[in-house]
Chimera marker file (.cmm) of the C-alpha trace (Angstrom):
<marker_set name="trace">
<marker id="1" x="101.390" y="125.692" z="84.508" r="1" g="1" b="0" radius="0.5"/>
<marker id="2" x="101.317" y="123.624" z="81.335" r="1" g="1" b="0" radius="0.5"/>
<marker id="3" x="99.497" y="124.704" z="78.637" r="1" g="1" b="0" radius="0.5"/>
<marker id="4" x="98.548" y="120.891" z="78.219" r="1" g="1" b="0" radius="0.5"/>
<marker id="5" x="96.565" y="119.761" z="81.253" r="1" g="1" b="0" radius="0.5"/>
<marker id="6" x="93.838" y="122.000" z="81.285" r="1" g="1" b="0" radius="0.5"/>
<marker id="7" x="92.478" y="120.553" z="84.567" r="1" g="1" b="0" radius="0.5"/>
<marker id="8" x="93.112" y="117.484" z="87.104" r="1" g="1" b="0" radius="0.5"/>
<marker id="9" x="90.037" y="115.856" z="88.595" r="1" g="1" b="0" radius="0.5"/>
<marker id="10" x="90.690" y="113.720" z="91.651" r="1" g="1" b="0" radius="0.5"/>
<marker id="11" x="88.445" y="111.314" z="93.437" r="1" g="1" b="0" radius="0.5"/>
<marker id="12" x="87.376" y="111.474" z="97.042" r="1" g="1" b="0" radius="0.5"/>
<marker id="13" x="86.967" y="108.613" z="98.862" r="1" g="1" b="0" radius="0.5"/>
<marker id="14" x="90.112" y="106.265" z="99.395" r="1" g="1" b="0" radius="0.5"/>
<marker id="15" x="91.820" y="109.065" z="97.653" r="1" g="1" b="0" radius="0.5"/>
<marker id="16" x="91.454" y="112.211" z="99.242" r="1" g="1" b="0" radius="0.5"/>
<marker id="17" x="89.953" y="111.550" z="101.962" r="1" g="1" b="0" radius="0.5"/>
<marker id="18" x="89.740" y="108.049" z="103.775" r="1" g="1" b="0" radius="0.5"/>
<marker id="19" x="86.722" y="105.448" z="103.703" r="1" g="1" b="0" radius="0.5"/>
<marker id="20" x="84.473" y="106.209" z="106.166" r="1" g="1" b="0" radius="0.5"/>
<marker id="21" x="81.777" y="103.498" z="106.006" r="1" g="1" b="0" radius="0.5"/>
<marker id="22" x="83.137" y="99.978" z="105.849" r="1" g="1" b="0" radius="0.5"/>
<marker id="23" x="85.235" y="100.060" z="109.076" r="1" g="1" b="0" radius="0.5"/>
<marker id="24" x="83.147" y="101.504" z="111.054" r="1" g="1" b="0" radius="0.5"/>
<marker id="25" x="80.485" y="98.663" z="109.896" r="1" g="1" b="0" radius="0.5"/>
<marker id="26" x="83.203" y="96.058" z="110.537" r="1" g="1" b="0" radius="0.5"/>
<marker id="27" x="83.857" y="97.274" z="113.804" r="1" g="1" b="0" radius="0.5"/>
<marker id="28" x="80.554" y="96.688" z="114.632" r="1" g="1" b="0" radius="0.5"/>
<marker id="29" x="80.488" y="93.133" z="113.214" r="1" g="1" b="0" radius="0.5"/>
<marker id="30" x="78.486" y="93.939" z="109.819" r="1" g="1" b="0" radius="0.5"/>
<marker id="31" x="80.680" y="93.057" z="106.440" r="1" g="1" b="0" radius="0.5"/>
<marker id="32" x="80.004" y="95.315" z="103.948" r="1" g="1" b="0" radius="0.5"/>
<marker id="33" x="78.132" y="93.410" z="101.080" r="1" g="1" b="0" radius="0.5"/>
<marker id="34" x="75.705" y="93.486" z="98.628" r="1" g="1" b="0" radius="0.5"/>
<marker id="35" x="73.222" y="94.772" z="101.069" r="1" g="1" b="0" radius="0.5"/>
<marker id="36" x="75.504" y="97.268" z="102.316" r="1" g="1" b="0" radius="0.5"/>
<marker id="37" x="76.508" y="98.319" z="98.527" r="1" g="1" b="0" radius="0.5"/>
<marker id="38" x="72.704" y="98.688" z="96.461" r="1" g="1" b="0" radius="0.5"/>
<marker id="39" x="72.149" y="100.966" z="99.702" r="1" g="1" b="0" radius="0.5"/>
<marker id="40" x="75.342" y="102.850" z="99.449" r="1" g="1" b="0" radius="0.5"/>
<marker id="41" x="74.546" y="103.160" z="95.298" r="1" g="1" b="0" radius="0.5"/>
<marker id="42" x="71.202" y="104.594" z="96.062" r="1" g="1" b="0" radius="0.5"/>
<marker id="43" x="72.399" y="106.850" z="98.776" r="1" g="1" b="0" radius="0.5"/>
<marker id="44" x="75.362" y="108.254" z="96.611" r="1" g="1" b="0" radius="0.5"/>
<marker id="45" x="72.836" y="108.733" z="93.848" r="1" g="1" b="0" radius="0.5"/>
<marker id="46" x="71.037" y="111.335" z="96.462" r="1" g="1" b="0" radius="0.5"/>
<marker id="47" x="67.667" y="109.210" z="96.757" r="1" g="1" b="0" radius="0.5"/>
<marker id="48" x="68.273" y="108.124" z="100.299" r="1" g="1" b="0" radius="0.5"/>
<marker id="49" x="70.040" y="110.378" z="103.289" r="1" g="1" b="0" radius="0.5"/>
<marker id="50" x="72.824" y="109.041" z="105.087" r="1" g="1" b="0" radius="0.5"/>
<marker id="51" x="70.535" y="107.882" z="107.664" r="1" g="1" b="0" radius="0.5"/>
<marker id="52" x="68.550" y="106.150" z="105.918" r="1" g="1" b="0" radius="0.5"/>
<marker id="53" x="71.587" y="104.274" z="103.904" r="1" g="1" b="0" radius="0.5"/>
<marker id="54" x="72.868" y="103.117" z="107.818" r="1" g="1" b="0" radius="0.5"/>
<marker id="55" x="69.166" y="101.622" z="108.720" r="1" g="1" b="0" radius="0.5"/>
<marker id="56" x="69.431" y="99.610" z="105.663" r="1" g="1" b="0" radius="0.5"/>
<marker id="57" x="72.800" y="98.731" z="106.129" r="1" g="1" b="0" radius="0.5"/>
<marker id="58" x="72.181" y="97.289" z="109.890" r="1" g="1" b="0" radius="0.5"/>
<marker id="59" x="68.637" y="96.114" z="108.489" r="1" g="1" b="0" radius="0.5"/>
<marker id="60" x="68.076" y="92.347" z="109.288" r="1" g="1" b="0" radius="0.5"/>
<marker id="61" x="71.276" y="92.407" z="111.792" r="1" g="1" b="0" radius="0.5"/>
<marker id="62" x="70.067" y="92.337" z="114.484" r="1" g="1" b="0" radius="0.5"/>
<marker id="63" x="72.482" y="95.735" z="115.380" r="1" g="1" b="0" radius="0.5"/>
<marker id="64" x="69.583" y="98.096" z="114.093" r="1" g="1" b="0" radius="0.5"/>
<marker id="65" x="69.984" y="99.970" z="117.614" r="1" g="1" b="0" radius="0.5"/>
<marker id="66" x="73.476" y="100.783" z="117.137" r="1" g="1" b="0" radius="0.5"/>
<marker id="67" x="72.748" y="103.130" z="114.457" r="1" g="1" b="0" radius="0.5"/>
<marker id="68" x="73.236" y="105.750" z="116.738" r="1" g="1" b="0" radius="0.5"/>
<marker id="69" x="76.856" y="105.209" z="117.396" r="1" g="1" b="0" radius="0.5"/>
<marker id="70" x="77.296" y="104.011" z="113.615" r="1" g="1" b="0" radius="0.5"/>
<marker id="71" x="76.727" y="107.075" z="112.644" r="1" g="1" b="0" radius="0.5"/>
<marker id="72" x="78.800" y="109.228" z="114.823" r="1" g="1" b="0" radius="0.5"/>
<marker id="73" x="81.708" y="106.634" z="113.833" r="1" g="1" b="0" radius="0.5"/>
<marker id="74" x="81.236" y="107.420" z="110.407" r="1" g="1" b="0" radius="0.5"/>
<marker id="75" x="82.470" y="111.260" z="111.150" r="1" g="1" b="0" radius="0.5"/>
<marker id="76" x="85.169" y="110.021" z="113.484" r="1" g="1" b="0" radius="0.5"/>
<marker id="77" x="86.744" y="107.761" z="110.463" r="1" g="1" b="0" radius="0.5"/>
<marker id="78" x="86.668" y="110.780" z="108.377" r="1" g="1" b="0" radius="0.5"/>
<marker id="79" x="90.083" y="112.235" z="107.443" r="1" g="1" b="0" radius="0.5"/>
<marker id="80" x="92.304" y="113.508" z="104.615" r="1" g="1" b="0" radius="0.5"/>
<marker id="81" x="94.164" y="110.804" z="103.237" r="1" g="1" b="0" radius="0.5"/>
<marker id="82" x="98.136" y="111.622" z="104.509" r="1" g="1" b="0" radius="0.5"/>
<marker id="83" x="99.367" y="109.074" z="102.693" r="1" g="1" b="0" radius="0.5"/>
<marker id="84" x="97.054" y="109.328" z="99.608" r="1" g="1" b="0" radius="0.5"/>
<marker id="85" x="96.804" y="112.084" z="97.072" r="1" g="1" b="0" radius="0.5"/>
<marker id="86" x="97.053" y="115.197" z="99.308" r="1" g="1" b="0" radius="0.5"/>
<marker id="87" x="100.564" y="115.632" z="99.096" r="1" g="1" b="0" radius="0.5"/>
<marker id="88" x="99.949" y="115.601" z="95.226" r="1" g="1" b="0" radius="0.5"/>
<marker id="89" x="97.089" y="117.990" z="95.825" r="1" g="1" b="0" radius="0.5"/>
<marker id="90" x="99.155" y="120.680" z="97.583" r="1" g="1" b="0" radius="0.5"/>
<marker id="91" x="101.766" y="120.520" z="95.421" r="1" g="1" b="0" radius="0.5"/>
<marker id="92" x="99.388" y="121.377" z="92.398" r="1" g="1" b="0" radius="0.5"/>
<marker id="93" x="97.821" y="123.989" z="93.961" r="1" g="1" b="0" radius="0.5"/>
<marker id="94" x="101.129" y="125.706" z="94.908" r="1" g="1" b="0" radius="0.5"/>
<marker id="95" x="101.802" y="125.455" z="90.843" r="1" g="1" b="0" radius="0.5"/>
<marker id="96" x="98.888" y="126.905" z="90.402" r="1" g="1" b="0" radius="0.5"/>
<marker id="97" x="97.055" y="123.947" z="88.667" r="1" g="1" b="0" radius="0.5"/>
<marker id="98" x="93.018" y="123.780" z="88.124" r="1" g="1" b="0" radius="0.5"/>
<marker id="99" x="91.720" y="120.792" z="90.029" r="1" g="1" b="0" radius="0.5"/>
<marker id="100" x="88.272" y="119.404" z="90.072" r="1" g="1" b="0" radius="0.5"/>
<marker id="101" x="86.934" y="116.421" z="91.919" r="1" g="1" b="0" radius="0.5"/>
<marker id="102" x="84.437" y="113.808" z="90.616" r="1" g="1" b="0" radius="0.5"/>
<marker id="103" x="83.322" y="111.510" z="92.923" r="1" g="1" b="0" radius="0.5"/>
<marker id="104" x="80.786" y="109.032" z="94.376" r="1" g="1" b="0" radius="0.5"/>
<marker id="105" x="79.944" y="111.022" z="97.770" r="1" g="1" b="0" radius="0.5"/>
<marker id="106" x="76.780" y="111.301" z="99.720" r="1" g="1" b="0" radius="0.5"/>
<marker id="107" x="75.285" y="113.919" z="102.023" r="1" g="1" b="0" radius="0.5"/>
<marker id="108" x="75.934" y="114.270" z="105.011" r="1" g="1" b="0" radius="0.5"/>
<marker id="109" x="79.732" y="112.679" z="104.739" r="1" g="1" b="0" radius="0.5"/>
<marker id="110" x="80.009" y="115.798" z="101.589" r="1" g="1" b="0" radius="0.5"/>
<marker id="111" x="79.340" y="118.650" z="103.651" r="1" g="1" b="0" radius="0.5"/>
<marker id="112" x="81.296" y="117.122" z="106.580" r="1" g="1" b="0" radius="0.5"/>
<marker id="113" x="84.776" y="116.886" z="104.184" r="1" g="1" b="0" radius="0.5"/>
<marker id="114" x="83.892" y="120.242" z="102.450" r="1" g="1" b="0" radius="0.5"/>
<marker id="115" x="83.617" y="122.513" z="105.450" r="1" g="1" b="0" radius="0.5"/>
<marker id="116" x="86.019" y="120.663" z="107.535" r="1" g="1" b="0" radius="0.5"/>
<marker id="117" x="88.685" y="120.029" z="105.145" r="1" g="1" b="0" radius="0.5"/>
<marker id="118" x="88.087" y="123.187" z="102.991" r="1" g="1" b="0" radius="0.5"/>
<marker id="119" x="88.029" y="121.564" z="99.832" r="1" g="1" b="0" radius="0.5"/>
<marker id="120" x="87.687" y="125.225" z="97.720" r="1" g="1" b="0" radius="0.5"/>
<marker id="121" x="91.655" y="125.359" z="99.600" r="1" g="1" b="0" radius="0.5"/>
<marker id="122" x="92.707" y="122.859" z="96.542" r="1" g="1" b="0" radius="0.5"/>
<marker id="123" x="89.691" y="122.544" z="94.228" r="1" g="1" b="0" radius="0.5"/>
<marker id="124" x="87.921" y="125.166" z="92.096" r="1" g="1" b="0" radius="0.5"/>
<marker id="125" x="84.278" y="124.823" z="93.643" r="1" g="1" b="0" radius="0.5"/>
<marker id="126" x="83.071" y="124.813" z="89.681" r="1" g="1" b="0" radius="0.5"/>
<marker id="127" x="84.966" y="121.567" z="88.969" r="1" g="1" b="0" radius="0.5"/>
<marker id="128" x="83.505" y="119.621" z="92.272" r="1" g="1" b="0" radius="0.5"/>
<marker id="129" x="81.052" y="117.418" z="90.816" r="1" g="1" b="0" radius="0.5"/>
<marker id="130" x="79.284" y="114.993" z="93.699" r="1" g="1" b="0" radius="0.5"/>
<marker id="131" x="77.105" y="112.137" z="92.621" r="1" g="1" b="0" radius="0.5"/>
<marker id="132" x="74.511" y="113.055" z="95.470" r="1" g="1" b="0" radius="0.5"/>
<marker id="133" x="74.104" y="116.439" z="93.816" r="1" g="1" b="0" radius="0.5"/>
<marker id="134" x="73.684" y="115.866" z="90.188" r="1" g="1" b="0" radius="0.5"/>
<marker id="135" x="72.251" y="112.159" z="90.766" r="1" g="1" b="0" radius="0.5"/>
<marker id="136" x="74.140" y="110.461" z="88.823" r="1" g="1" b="0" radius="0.5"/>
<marker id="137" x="77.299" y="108.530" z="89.586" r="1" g="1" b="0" radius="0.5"/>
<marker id="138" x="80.717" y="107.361" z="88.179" r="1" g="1" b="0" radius="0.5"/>
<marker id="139" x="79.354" y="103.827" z="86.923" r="1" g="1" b="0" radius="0.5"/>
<marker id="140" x="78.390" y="105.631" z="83.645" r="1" g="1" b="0" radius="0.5"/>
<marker id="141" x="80.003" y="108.443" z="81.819" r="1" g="1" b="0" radius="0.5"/>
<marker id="142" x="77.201" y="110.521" z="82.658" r="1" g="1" b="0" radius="0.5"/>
<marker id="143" x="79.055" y="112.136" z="85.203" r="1" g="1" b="0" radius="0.5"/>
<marker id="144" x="81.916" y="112.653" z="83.374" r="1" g="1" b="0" radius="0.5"/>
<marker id="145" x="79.964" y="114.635" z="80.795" r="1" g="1" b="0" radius="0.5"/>
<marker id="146" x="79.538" y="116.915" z="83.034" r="1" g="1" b="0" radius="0.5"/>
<link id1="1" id2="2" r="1" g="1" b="0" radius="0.2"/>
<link id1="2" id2="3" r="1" g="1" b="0" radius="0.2"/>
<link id1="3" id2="4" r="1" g="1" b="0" radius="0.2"/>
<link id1="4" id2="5" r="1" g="1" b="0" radius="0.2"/>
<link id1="5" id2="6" r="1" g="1" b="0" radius="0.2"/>
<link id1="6" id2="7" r="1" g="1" b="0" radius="0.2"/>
<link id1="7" id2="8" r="1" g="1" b="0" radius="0.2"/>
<link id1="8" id2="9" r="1" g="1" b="0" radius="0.2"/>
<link id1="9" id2="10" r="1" g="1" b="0" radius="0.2"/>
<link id1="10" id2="11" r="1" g="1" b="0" radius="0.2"/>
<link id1="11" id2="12" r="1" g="1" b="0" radius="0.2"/>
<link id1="12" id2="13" r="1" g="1" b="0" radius="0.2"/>
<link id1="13" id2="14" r="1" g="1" b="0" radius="0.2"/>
<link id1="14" id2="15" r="1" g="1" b="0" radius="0.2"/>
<link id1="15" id2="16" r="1" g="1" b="0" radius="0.2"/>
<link id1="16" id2="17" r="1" g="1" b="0" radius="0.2"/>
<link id1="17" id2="18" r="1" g="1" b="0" radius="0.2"/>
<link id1="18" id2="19" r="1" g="1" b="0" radius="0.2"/>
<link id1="19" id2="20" r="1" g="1" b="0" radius="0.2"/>
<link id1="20" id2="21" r="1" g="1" b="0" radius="0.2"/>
<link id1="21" id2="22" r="1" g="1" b="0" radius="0.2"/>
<link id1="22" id2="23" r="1" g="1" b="0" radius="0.2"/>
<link id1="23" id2="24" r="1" g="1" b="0" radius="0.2"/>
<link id1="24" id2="25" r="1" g="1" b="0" radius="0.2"/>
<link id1="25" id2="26" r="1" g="1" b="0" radius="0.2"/>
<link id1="26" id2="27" r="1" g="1" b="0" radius="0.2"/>
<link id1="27" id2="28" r="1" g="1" b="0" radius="0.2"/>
<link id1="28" id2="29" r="1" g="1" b="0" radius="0.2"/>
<link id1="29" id2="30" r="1" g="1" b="0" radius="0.2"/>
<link id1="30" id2="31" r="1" g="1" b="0" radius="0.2"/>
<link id1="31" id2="32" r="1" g="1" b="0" radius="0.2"/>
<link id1="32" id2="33" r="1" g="1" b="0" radius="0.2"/>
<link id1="33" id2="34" r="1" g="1" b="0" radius="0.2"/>
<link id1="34" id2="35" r="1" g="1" b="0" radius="0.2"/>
<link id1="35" id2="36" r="1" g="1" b="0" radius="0.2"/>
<link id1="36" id2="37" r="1" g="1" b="0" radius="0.2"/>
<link id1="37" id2="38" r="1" g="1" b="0" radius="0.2"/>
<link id1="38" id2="39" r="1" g="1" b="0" radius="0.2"/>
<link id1="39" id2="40" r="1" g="1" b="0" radius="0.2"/>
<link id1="40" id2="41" r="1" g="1" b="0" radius="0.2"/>
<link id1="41" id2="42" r="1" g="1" b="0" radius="0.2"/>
<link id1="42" id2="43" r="1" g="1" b="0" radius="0.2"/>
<link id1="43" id2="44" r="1" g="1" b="0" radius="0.2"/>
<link id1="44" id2="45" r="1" g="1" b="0" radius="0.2"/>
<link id1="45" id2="46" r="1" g="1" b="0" radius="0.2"/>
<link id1="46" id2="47" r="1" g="1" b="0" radius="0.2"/>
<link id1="47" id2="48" r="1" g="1" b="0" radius="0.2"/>
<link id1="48" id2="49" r="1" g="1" b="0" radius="0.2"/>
<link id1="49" id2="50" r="1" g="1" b="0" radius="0.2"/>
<link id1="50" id2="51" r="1" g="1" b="0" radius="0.2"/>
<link id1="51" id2="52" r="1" g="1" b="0" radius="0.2"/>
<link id1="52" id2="53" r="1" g="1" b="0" radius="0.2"/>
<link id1="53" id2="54" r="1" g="1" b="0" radius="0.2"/>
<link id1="54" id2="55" r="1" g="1" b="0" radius="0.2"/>
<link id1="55" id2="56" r="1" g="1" b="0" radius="0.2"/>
<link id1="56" id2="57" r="1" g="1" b="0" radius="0.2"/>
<link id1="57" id2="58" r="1" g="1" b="0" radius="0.2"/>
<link id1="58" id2="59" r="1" g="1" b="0" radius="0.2"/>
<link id1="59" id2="60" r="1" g="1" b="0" radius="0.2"/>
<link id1="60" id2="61" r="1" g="1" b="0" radius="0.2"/>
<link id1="61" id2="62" r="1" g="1" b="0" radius="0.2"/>
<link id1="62" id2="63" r="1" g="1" b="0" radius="0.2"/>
<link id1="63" id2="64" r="1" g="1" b="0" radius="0.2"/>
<link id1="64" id2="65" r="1" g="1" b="0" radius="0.2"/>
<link id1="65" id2="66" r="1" g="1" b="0" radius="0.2"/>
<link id1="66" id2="67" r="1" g="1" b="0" radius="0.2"/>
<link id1="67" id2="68" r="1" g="1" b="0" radius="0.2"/>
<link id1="68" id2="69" r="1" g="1" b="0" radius="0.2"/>
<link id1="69" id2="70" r="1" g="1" b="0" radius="0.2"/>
<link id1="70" id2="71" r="1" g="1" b="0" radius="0.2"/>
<link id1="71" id2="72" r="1" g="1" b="0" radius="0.2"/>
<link id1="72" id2="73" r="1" g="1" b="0" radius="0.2"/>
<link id1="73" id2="74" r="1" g="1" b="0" radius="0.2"/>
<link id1="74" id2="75" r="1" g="1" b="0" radius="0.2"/>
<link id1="75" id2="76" r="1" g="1" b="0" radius="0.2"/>
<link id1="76" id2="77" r="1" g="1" b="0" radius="0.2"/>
<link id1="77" id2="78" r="1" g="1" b="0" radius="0.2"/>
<link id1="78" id2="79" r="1" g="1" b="0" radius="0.2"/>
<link id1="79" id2="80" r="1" g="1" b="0" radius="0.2"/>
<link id1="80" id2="81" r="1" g="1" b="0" radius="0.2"/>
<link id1="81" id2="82" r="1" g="1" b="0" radius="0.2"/>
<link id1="82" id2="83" r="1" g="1" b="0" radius="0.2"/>
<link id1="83" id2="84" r="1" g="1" b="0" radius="0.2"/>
<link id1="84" id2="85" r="1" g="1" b="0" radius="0.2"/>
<link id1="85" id2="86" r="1" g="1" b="0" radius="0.2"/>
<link id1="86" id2="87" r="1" g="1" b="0" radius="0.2"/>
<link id1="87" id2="88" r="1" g="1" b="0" radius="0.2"/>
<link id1="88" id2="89" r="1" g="1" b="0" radius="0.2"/>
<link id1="89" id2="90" r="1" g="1" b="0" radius="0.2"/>
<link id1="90" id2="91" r="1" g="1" b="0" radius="0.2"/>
<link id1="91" id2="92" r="1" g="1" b="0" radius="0.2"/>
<link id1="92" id2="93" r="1" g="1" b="0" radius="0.2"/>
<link id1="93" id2="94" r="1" g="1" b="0" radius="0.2"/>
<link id1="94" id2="95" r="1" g="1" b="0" radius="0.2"/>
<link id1="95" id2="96" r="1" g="1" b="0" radius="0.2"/>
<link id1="96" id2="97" r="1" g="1" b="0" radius="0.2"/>
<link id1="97" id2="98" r="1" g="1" b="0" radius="0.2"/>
<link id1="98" id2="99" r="1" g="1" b="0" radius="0.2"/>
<link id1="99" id2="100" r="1" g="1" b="0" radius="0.2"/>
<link id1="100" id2="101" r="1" g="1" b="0" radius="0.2"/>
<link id1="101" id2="102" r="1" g="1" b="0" radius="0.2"/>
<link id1="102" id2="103" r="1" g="1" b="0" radius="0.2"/>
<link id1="103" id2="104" r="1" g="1" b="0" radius="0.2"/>
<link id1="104" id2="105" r="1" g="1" b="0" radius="0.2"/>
<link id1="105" id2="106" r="1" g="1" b="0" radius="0.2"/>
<link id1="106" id2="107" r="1" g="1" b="0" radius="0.2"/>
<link id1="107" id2="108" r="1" g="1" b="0" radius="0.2"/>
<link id1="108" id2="109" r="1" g="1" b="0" radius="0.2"/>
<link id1="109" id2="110" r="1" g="1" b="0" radius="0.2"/>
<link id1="110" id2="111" r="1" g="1" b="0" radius="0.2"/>
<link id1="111" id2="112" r="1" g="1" b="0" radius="0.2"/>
<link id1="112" id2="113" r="1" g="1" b="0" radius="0.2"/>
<link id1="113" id2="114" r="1" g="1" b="0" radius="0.2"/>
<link id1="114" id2="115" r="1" g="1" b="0" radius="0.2"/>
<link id1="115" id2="116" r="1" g="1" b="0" radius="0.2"/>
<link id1="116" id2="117" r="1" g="1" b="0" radius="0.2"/>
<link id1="117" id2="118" r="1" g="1" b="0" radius="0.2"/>
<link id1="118" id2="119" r="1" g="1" b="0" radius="0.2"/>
<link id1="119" id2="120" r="1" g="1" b="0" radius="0.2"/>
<link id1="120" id2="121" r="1" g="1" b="0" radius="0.2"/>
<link id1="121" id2="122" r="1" g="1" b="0" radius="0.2"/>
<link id1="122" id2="123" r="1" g="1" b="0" radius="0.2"/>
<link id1="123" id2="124" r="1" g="1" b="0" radius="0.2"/>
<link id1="124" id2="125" r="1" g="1" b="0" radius="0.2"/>
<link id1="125" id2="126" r="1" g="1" b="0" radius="0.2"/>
<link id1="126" id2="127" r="1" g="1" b="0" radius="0.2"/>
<link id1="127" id2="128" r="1" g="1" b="0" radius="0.2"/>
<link id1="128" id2="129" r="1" g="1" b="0" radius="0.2"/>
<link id1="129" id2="130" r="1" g="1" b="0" radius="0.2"/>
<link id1="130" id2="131" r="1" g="1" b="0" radius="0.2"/>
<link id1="131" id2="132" r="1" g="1" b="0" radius="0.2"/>
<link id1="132" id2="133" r="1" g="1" b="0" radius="0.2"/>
<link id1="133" id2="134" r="1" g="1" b="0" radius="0.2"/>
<link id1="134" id2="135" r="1" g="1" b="0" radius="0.2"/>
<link id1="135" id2="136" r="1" g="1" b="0" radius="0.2"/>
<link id1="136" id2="137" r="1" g="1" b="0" radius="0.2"/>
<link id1="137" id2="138" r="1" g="1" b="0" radius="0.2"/>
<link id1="138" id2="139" r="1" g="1" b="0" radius="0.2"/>
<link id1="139" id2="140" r="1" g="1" b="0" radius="0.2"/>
<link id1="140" id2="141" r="1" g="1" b="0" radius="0.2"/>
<link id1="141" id2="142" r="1" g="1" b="0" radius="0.2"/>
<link id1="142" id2="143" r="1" g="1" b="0" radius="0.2"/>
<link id1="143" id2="144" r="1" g="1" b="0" radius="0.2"/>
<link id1="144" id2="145" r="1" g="1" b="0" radius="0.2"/>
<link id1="145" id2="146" r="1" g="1" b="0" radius="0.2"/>
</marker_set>
């Protein structure tokens, strides 16, 4: 390992691990906008649950019963990103690099990835800082401070 890099922090949606709100809103007709976004920010910041962030996504479309299967689809579209920065990610681990992850993530889509992806596989569990958890996010430095 290089005496240089004393850690690599990695994000993890669209990087890791693929975006699992905005098609699944698509799918279901609903663009993801500014609606769709100051819900996401307060939902990544912890002070809404995942449910709650859906009902005000759907809220005033008319598609407020389909949060049901909104939901679910939000799990389904959940994967490791093959063609994204896991191959990178192994690789470092096999060299025996200290990763992190920083990242705007919100319960329940955190614990979903972390048990069924095994994130502590690749990442030191004392460098995975989630917005949700220490509410704050990455549109300050805040986060990175930490």
């Amino acid at each position: 390992m290089s005496s240089d890099i004393k850690a690599i922090f990695w994000d993890l949606g669209d990087v890791c691990v693929t975006n699992n709100i905005v098609k699944p809103l698509s799918l279901n007709g609903i663009k993801y906008g500014d609606q769709q976004n100051k819900a996401w920010i307060e939902c990544r910041l912890g002070n809404i649950r995942g449910w709650e962030f859906l009902e005000q996504c759907l809220k005033g479309t008319r598609l407020e019963w389909k949060i049901h299967v909104l939901y679910d689809h939000t799990f389904k579209y959940l994967n490791m990103q093959p063609n994204g920065a896991l191959p990178v990610v192994r690789m470092l681990s096999a060299k025996d690099y200290l990763q992190g992850v920083i990242s705007n993530y919100a319960e329940p889509w955190y614990s979903f990835v972390k048990k069924s992806f095994d994130l502590e596989r690749f990442f030191d569990p004392n460098l995975i800082i989630v917005s949700h958890q220490v509410k704050k996010d990455k549109s300050t430095r805040d986060i990175f401070d930490l």
